[in-house]
DSSP file (Angstrom, degrees, kcal/mol; ACC not computed):
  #  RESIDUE AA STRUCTURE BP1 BP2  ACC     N-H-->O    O-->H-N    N-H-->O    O-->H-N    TCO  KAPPA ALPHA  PHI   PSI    X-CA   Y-CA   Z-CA
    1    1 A X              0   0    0      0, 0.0     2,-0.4     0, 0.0     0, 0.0   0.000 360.0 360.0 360.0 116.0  123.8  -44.8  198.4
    2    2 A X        -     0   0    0      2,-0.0     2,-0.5     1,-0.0     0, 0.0  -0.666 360.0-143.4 -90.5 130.6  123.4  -41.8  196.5
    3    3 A X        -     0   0    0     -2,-0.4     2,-0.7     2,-0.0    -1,-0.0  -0.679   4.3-156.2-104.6 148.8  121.0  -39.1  197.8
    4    4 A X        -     0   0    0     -2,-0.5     2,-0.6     0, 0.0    -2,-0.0  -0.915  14.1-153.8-131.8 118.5  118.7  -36.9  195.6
    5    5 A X        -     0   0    0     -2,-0.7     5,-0.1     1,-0.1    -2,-0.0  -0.769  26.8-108.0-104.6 121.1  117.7  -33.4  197.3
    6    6 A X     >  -     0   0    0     -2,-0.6     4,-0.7     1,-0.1    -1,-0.1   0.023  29.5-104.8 -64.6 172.1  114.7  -31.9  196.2
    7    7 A X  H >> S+     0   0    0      2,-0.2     4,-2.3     1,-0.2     3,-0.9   0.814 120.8  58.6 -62.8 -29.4  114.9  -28.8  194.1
    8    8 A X  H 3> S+     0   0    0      1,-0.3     4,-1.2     2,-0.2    -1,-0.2   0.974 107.5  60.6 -77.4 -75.7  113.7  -26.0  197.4
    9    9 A X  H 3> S+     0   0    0      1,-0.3     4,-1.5     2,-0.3    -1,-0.3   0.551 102.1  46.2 -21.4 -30.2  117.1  -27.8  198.8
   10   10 A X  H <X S+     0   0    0     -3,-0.9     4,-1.2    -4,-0.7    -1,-0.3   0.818 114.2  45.0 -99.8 -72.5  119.1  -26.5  196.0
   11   11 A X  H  < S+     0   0    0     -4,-2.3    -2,-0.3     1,-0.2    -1,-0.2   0.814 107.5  54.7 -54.3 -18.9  117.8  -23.2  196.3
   12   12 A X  H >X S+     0   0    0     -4,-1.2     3,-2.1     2,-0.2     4,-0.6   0.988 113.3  51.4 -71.2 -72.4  118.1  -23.1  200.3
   13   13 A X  H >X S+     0   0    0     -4,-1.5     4,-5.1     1,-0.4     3,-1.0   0.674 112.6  50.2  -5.6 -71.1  122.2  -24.1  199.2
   14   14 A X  H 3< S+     0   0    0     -4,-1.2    -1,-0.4     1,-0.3    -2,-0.2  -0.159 107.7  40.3 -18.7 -26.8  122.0  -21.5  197.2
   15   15 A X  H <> S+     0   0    0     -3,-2.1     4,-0.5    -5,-0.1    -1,-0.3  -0.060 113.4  62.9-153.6 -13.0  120.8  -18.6  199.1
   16   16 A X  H XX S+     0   0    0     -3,-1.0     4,-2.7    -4,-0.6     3,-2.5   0.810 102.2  47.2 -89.0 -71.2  123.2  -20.0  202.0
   17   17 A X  H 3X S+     0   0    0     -4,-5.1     4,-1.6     1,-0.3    -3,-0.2   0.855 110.5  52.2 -49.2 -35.3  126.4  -19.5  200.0
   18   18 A X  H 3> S+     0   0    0      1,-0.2     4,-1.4     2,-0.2    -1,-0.3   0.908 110.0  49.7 -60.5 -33.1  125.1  -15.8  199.0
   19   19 A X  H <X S+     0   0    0     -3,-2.5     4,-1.2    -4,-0.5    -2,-0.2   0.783 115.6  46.2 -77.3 -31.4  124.6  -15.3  203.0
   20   20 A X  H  X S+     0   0    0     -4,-2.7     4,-0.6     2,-0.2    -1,-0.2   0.831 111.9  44.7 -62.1 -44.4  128.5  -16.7  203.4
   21   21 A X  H  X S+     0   0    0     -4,-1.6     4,-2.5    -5,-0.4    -2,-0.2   0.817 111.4  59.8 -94.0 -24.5  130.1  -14.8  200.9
   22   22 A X  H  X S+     0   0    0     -4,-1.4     4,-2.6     1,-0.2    -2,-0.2   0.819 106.7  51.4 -37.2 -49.4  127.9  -11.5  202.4
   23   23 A X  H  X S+     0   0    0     -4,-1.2     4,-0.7     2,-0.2    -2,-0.2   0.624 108.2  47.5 -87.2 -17.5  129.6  -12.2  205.4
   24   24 A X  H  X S+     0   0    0     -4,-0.6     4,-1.8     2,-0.2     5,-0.3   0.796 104.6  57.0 -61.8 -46.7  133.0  -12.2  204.0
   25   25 A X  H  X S+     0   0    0     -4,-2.5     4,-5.2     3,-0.2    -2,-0.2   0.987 107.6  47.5 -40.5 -73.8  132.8   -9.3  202.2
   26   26 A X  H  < S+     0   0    0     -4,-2.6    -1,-0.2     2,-0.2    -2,-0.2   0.764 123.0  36.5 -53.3 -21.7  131.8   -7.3  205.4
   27   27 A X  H  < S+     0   0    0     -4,-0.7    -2,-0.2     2,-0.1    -1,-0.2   0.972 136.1  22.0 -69.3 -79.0  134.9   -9.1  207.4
   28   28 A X  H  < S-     0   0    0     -4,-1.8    -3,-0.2     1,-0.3    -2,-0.2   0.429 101.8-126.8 -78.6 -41.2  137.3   -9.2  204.5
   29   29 A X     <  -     0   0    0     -4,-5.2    -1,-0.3    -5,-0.3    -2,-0.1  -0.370  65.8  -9.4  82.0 167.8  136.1   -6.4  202.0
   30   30 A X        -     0   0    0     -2,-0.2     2,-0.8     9,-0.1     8,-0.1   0.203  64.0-121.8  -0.2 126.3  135.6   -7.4  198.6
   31   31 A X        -     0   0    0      9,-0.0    -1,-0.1   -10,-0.0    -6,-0.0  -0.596  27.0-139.7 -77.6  83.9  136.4  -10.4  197.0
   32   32 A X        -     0   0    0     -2,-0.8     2,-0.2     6,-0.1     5,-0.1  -0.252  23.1-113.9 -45.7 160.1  138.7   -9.9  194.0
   33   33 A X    >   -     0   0    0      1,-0.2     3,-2.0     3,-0.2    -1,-0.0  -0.522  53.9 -62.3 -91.0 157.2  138.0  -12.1  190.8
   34   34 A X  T 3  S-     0   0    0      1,-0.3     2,-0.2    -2,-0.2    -1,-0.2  -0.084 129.6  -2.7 -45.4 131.5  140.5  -14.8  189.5
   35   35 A X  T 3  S+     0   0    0      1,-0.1     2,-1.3    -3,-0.1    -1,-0.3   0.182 107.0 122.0  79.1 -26.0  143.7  -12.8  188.7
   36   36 A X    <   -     0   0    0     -3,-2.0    -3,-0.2    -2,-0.2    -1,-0.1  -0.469  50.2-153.1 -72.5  50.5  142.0   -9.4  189.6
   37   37 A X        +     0   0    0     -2,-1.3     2,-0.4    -5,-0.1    -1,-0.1   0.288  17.8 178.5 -32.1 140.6  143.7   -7.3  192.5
   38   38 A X        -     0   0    0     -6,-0.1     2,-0.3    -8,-0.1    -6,-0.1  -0.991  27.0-125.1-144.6 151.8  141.5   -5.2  194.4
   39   39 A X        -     0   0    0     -2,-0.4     2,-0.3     3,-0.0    -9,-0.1  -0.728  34.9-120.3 -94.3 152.8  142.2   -2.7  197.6
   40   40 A X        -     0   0    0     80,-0.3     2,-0.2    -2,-0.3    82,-0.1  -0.750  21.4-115.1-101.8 148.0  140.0   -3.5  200.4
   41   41 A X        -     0   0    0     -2,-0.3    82,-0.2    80,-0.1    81,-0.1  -0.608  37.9-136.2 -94.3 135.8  137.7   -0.6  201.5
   42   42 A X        -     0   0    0     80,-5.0     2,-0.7    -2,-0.2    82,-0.4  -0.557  11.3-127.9 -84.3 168.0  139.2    0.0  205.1
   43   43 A X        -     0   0    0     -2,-0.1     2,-0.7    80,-0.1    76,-0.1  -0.886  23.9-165.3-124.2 137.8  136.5    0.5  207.9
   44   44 A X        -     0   0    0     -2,-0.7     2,-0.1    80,-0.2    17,-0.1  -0.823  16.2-127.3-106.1 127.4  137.0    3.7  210.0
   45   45 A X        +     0   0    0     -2,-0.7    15,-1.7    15,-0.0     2,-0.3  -0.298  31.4 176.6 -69.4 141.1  135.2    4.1  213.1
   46   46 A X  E     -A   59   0A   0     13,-0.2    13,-0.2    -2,-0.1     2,-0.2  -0.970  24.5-144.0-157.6 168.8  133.2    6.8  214.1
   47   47 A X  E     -A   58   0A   0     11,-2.4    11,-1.1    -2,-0.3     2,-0.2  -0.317   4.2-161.1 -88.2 174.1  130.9    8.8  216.4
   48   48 A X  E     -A   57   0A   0      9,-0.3     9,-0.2    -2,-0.2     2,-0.2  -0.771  14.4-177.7-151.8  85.0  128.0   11.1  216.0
   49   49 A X  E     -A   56   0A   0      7,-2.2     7,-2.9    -2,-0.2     2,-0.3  -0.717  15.3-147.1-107.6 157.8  127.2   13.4  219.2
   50   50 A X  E     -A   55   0A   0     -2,-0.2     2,-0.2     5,-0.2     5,-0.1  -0.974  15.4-177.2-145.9 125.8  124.2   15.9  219.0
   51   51 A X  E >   -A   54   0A   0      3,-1.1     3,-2.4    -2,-0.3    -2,-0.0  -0.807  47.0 -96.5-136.5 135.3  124.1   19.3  220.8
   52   52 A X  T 3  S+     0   0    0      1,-0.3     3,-0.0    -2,-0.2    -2,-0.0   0.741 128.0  21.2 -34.9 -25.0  121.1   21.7  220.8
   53   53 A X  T 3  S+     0   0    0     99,-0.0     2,-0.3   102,-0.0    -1,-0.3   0.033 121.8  51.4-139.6  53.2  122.9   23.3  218.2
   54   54 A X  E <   -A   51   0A   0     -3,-2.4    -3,-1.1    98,-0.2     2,-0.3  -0.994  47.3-144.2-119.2 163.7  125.1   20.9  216.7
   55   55 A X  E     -AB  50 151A   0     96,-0.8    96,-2.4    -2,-0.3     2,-0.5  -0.983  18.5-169.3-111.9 158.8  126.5   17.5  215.0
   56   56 A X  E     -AB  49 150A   0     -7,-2.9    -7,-2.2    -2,-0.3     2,-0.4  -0.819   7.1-173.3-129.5 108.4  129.4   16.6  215.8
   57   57 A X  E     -AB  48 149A   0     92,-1.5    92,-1.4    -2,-0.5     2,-0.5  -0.585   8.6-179.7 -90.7 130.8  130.9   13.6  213.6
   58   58 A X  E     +AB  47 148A   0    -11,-1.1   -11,-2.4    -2,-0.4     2,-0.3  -0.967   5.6 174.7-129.6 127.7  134.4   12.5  215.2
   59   59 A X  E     -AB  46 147A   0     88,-1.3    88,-0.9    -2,-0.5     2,-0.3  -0.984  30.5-122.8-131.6 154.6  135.9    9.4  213.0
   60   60 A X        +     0   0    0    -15,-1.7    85,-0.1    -2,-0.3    86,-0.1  -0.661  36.5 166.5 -84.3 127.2  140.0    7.8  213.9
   61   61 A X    >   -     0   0    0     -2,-0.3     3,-1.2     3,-0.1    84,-0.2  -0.209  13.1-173.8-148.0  43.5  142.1    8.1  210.7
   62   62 A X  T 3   +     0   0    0     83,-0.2     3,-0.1     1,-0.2    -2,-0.0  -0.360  64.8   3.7 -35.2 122.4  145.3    7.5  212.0
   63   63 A X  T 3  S+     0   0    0      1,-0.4     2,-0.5    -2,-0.2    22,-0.3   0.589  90.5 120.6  77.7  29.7  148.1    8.1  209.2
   64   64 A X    <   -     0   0    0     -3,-1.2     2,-0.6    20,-0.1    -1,-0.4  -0.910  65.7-125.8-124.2 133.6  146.0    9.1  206.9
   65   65 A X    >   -     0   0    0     -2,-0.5     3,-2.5    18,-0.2    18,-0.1  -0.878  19.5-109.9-112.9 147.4  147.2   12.9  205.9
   66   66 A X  G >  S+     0   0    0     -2,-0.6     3,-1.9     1,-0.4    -1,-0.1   0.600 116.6  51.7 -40.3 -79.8  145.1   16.2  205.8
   67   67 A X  G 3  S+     0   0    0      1,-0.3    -1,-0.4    -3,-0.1    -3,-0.0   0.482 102.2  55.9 -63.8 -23.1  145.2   16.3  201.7
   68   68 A X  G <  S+     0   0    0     -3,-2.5    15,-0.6    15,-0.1     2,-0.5   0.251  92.2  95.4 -96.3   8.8  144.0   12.6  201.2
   69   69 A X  B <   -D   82   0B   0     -3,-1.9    13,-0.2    13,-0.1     2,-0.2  -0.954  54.3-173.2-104.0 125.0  140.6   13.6  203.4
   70   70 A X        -     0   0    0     11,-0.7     2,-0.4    -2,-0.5    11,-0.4  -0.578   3.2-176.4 -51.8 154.8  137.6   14.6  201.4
   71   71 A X        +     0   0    0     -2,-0.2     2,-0.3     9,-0.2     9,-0.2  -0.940   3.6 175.3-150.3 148.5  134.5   15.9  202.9
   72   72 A X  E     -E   79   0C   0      7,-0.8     7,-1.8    -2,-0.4     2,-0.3  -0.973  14.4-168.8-128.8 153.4  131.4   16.8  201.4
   73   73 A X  E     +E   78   0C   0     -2,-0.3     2,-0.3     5,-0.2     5,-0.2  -0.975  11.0 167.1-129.9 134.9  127.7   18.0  202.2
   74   74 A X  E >   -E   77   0C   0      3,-3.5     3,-1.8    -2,-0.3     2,-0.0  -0.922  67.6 -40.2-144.9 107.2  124.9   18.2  200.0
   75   75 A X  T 3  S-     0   0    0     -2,-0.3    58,-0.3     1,-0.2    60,-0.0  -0.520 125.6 -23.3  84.0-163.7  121.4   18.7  201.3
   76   76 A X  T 3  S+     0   0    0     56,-0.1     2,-0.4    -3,-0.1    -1,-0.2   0.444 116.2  95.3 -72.8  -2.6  121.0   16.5  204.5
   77   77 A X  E <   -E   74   0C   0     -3,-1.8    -3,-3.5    51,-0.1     2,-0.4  -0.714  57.3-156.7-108.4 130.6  124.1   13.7  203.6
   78   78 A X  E     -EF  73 127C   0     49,-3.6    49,-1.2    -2,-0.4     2,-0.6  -0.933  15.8-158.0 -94.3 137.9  127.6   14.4  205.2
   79   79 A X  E     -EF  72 126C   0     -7,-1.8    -7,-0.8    -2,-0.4     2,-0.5  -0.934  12.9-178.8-124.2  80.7  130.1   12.2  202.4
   80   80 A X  E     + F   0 125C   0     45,-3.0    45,-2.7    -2,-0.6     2,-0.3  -0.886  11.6 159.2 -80.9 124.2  133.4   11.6  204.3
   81   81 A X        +     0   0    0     -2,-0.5   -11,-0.7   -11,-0.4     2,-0.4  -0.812   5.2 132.4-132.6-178.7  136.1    9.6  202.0
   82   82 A X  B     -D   69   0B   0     -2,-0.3    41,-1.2   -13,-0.2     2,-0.5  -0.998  33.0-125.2 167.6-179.5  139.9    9.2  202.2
   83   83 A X        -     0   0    0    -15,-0.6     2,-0.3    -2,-0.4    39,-0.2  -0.981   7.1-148.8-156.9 163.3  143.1    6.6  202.1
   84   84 A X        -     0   0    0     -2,-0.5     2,-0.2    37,-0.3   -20,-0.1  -0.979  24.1-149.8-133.0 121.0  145.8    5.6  203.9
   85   85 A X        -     0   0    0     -2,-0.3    36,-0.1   -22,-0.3    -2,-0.0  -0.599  37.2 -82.4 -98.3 160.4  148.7    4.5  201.5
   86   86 A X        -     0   0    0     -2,-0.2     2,-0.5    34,-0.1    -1,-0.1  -0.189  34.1-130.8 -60.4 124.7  151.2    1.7  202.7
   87   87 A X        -     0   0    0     -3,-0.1    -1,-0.1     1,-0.1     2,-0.1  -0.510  37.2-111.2 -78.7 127.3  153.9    2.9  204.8
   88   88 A X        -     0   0    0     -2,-0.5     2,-0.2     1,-0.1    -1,-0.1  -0.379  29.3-150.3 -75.5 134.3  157.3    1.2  203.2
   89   89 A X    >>  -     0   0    0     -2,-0.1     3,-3.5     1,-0.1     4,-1.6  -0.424  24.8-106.5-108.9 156.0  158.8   -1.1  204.9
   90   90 A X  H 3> S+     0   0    0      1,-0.4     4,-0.9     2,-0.2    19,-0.1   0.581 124.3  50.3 -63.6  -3.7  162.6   -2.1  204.9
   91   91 A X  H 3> S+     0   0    0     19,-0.2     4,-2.1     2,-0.1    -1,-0.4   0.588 111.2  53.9-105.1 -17.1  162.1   -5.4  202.9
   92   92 A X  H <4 S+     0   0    0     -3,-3.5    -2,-0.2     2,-0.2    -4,-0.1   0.896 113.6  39.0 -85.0 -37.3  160.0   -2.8  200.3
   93   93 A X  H >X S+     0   0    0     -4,-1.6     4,-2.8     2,-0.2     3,-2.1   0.977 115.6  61.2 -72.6 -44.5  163.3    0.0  200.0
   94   94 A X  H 3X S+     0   0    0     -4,-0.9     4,-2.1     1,-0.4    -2,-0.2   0.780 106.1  36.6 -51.5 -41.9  165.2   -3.2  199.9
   95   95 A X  H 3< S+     0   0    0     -4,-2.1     4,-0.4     1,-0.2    -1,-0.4   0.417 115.8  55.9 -91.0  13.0  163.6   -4.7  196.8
   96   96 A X  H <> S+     0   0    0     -3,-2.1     4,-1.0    -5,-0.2     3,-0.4   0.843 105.0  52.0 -97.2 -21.8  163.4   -1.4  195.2
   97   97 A X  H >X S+     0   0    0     -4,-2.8     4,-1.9     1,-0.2     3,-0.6   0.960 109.5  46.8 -64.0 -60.4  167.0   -0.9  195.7
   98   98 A X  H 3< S+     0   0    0     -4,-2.1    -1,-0.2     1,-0.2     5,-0.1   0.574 112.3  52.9 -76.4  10.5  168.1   -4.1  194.1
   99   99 A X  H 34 S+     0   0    0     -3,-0.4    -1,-0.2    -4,-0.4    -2,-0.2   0.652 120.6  27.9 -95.6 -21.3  165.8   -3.6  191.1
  100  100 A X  H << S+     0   0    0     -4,-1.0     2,-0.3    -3,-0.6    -2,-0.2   0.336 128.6  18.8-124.8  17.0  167.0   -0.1  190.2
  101  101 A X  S  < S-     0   0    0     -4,-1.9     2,-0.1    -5,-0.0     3,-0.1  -0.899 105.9 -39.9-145.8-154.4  170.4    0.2  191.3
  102  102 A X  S    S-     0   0    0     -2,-0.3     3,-0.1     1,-0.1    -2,-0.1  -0.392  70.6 -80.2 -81.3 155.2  173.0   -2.6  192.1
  103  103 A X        -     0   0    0     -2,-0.1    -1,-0.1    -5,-0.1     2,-0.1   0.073  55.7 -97.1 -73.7-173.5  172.6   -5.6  193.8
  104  104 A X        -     0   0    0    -10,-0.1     2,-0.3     1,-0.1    -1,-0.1  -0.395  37.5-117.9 -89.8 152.3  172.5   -5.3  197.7
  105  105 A X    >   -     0   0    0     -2,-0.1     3,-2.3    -3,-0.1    -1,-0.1  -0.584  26.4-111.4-105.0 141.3  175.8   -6.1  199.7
  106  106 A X  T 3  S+     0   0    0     -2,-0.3    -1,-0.1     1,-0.3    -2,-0.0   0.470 112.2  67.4 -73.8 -22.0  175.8   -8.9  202.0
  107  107 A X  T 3  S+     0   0    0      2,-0.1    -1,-0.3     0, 0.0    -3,-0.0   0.652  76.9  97.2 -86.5 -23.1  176.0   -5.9  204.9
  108  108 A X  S <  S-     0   0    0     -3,-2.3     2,-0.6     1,-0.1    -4,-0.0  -0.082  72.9-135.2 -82.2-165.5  173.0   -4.7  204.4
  109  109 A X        -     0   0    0    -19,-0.1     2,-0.3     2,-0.0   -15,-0.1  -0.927  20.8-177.2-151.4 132.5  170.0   -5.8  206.7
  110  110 A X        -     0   0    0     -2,-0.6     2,-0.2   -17,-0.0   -19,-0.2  -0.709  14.8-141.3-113.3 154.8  166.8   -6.6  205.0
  111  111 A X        -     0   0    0     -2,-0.3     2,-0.3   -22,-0.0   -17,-0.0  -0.690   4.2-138.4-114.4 165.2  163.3   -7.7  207.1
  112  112 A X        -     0   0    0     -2,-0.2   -22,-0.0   -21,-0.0    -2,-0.0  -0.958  17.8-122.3-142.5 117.3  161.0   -9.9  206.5
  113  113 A X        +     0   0    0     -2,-0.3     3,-0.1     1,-0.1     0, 0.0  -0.161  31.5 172.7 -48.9 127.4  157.1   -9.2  207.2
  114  114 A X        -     0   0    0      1,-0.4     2,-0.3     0, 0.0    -1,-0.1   0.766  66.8  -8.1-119.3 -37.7  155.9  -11.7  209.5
  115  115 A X        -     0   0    0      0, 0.0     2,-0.4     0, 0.0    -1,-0.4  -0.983  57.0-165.5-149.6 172.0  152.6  -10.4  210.1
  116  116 A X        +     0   0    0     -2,-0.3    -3,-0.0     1,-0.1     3,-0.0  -0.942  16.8 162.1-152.8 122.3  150.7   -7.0  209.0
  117  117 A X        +     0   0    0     -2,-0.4     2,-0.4     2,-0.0    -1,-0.1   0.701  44.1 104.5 -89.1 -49.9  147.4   -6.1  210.8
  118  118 A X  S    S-     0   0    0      1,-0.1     2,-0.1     2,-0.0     0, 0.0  -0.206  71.8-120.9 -88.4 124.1  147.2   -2.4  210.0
  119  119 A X        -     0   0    0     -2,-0.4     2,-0.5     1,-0.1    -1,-0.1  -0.192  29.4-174.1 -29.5 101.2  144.9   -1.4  207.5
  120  120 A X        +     0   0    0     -2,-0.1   -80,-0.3   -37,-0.1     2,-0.3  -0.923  39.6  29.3-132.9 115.7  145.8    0.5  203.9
  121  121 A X  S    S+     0   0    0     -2,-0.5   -37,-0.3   -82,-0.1   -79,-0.2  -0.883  87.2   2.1 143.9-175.8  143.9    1.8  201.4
  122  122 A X        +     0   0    0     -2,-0.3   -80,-5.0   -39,-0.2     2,-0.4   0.184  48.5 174.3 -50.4 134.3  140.5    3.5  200.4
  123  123 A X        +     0   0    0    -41,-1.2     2,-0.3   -82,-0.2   -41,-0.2  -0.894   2.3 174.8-168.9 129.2  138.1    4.1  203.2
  124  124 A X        -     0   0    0     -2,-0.4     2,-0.4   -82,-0.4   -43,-0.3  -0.918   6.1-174.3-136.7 139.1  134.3    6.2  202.7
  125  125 A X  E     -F   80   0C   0    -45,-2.7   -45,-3.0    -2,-0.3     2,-0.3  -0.948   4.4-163.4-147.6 139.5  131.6    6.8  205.0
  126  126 A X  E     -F   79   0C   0     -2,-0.4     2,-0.3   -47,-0.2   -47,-0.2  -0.723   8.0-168.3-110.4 153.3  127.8    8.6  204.3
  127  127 A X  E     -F   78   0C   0    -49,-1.2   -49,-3.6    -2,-0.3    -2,-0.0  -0.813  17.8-146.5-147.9 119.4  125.5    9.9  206.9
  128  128 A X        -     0   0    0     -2,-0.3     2,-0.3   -51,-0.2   -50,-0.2  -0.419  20.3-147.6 -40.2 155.8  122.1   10.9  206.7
  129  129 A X        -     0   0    0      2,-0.2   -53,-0.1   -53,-0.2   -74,-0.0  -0.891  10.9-142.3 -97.5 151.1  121.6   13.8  209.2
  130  130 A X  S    S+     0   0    0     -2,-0.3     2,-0.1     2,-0.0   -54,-0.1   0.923  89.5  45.6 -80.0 -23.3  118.0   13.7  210.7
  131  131 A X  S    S-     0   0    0    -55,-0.1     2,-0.4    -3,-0.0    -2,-0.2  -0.365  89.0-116.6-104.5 157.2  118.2   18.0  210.5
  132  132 A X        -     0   0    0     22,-0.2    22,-1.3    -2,-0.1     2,-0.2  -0.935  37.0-155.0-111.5 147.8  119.4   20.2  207.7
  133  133 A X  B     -G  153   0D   0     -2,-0.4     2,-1.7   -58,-0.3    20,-0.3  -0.721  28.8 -90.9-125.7-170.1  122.6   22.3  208.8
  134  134 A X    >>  -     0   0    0     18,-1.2     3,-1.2     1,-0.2     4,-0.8  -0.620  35.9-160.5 -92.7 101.7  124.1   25.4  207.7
  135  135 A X  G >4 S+     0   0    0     -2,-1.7     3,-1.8     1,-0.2    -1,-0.2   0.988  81.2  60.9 -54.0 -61.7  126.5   24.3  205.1
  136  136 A X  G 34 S+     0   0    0      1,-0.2    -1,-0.2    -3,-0.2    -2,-0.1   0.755 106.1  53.3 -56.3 -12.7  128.7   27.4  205.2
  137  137 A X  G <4 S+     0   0    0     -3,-1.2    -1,-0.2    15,-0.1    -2,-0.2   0.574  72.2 113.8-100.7  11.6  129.4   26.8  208.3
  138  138 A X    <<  -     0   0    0     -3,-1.8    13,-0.2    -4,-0.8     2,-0.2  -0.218  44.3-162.8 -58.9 155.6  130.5   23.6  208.8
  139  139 A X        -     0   0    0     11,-2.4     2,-0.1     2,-0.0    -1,-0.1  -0.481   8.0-155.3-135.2-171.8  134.0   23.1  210.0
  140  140 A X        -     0   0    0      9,-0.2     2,-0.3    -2,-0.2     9,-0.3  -0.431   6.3-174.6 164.6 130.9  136.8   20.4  210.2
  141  141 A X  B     -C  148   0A   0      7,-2.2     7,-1.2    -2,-0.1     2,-0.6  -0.953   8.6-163.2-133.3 116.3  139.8   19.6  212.2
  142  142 A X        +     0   0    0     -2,-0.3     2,-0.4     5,-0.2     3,-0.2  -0.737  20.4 153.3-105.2  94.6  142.4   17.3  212.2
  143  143 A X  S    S-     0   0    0     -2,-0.6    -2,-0.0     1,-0.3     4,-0.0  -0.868  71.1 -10.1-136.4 135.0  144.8   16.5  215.2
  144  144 A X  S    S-     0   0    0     -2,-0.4    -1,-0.3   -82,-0.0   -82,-0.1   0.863 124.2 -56.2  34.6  61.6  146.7   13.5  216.2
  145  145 A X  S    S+     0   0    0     -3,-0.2     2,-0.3     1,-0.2   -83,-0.2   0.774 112.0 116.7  67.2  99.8  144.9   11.2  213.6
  146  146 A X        -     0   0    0    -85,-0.2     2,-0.4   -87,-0.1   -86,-0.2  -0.715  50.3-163.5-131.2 158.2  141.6   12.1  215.0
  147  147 A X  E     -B   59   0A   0    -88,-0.9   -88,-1.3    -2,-0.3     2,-0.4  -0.997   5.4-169.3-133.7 141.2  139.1   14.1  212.4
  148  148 A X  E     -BC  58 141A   0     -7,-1.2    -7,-2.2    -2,-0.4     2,-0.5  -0.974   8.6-156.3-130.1 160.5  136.0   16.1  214.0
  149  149 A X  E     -B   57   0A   0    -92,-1.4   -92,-1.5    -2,-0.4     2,-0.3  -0.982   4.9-157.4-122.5 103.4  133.5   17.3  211.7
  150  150 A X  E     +B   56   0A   0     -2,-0.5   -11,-2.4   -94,-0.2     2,-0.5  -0.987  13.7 178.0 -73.2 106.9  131.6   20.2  213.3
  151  151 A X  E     -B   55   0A   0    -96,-2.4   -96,-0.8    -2,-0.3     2,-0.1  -0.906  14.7-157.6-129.8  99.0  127.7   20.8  211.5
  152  152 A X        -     0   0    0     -2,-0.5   -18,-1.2   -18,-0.5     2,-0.2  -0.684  29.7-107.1 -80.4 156.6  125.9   23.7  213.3
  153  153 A X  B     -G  133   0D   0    -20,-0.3     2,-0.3    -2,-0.1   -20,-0.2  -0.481  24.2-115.4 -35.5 128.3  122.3   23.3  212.7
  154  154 A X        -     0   0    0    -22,-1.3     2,-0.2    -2,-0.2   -22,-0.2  -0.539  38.3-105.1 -93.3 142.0  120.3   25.4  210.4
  155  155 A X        -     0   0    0     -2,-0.3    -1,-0.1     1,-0.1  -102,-0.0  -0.536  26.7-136.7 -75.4 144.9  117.7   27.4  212.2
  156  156 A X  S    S+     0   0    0      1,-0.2    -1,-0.1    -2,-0.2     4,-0.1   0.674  98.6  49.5 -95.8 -27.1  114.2   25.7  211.5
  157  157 A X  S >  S+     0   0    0      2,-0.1     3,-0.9     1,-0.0     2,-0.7   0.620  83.1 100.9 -94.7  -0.3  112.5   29.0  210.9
  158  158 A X  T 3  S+     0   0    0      1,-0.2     3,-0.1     3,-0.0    -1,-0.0  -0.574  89.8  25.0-101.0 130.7  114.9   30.8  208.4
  159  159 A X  T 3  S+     0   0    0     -2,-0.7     2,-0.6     1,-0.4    -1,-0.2   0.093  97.5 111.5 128.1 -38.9  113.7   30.6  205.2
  160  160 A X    <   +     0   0    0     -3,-0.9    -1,-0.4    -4,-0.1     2,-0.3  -0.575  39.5 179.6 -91.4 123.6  109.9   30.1  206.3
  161  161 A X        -     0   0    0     -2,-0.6     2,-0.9    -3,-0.1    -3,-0.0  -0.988  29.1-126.3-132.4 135.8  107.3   33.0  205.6
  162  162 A X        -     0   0    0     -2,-0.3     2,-0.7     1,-0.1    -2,-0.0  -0.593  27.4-134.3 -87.5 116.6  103.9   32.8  206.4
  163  163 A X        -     0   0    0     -2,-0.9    -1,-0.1     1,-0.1    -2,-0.0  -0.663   9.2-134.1 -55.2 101.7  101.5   33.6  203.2
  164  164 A X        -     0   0    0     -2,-0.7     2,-0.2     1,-0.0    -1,-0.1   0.109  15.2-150.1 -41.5 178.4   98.7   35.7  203.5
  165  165 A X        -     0   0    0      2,-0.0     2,-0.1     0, 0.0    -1,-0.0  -0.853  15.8-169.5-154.1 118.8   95.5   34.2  201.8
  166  166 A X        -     0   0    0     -2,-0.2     2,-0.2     2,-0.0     0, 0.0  -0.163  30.2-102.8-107.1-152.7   92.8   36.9  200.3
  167  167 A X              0   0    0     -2,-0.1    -2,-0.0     1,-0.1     0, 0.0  -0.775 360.0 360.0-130.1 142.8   89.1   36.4  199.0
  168  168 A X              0   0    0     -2,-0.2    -1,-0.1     0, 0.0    -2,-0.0   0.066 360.0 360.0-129.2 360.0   89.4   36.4  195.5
């Protein structure tokens, strides 16, 4: 018995598999295309604390070194971006050795990756701030893979002048 599903059926299908492959992305990253490598965007956690005169953004970037962090501010959006490149592993010197010099001696002692959790590769974060802060003073620190972001707050009245109004 062959079954025939009306056309709103097809489009429910349809609108399911976009919801599926939505939900892969965010687990997964990106889906590369047939043949297509792609780096997966890593996702870095982070905090936000807010002090009568501060923000204070604190995000975990273990291994990720000071020159590879951007930061920007423009206006009210803080623009964090960064990598972390793959640390090489003894089966990685090991084939690089036997491609560019001679092969490898029966002594030597090669691994083999068995599983790899930790993340590598491109990894960006935006935040709105609800306040505008004093861009020249913003700061930033980086100790023991940790990053804080320090954003004093712009005083709310500097800048503002009250306009007479005369009878003309």
């Amino acid at each position: 018995m062959r079954m025939v599903f009306p056309n709103h059926t097809s489009r429910m299908m349809d609108e399911l598999a976009t919801d599926v492959g939505t939900l892969v992305e965010s687990l997964f990253g990106e889906v590369a295309e047939r043949g297509e490598k792609r780096t997966p965007k890593m996702s870095i956690p982070m905090d936000i604390d807010e002090s009568s005169s501060a923000y204070t953004v604190t995000l975990d970037v273990p291994g990720v070194s000071l020159d590879a962090i951007e930061i920007e501010i423009h206006e009210d959006t803080l623009s964090i971006s960064g990598a972390r490149g793959a640390a090489e592993t003894p089966v990685d010197s090991a084939e690089r050795a036997s491609t560019e010099a001679e092969p490898q001696s029966p002594s030597q002692k090669v691994t083999t990756a068995r599983r790899r959790e930790r993340l590598f590769g491109k990894f960006g974060r935006t935040i709105r701030l609800p306040h505008p802060v004093e861009q020249d003073d913003v700061s930033a620190s980086l100790n023991d893979g940790v990053l804080v972001i320090t954003l004093p707050k712009a005083d709310p009245d500097k800048g503002k002048r009250r306009i007479p109004v005369s009878r003309g």
